[in-house]
Each structure stands twice: as structure tokens, then as C-alpha cells.
C-alpha positions in Angstrom: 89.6 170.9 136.1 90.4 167.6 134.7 92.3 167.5 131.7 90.0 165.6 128.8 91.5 162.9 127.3 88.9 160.9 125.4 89.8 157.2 126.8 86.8 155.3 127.0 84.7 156.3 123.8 81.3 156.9 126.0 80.3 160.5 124.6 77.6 162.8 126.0 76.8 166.4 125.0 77.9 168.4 127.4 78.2 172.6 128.3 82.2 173.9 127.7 81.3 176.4 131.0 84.8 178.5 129.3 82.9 178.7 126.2 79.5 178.0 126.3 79.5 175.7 124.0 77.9 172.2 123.6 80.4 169.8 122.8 80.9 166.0 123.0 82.9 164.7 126.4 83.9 161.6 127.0 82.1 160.2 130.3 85.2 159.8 132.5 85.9 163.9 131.4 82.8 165.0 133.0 82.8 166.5 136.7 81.3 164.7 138.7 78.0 166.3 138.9 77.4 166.2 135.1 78.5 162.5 135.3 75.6 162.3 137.8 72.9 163.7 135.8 73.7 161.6 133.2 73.2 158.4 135.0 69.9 159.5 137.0 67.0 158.3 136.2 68.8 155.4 134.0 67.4 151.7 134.5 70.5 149.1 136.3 71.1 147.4 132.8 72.4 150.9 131.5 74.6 151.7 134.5 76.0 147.7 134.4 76.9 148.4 131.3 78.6 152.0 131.6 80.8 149.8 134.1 81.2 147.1 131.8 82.6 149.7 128.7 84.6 151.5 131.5 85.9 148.6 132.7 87.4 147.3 129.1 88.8 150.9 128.3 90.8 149.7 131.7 91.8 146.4 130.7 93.2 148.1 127.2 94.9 150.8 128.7 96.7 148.3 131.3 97.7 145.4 128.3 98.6 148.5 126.3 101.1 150.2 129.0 101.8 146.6 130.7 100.7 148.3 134.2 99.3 146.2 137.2 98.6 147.6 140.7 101.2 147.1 143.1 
């Protein structure tokens, strides 16, 4: 299970399956199959910019922590 830690801002209503509750998760929380579901049937200008918004919570984690890829 991954642990949830609410990075990139991009919530979707999603099943707690410990609770069953609905709750809001962050996109990069989701397992992979709900993270799936989410983006089928979406037109390629919504999934460039899921990437996009994903890819700025990167950049501000990386300036924020000063980390680069070795």
C-alpha cells in the first residue's frame, strides 16, 4: 500500500477499501488500477495535462530539496 502523501494537488474521489469510505486522494496516491480508470476514456489534452501538473509538482519538490538525478 502506498503511503498517501498529497504532493501534487490533483484530487479524485476515490473508495478507502479499509473503510469504505469515499474520500479525496491525490492522483499519484491511487493504485494503479484506480489511476487507470480515471484516465480512460479522457481526450489527449486532459492526459497532457495530468503530465504537465505532475510534472511541476516534480520540478517544486526537486528546487525545494535541491535534488537532481545522479
Amino acid at each position: 500500500m502506498k503511503t498517501k502523501r498529497n504532493l501534487s494537488g490533483i484530487y479524485f474521489r476515490s473508495e478507502n477499501k479499509d473503510t469504505g469510505k469515499w474520500e479525496n486522494t491525490c492522483f499519484e496516491d491511487l493504485t494503479e488500477a484506480e489511476q487507470d480508470r480515471h484516465m480512460l476514456n479522457r481526450g489527449d489534452e486532459w492526459v497532457k495535462s495530468l503530465a504537465k501538473q505532475l510534472a511541476d509538482t516534480l520540478n517544486r519538490i526537486s528546487e525545494q530539496f535541491d535534488l537532481m538525478s545522479d
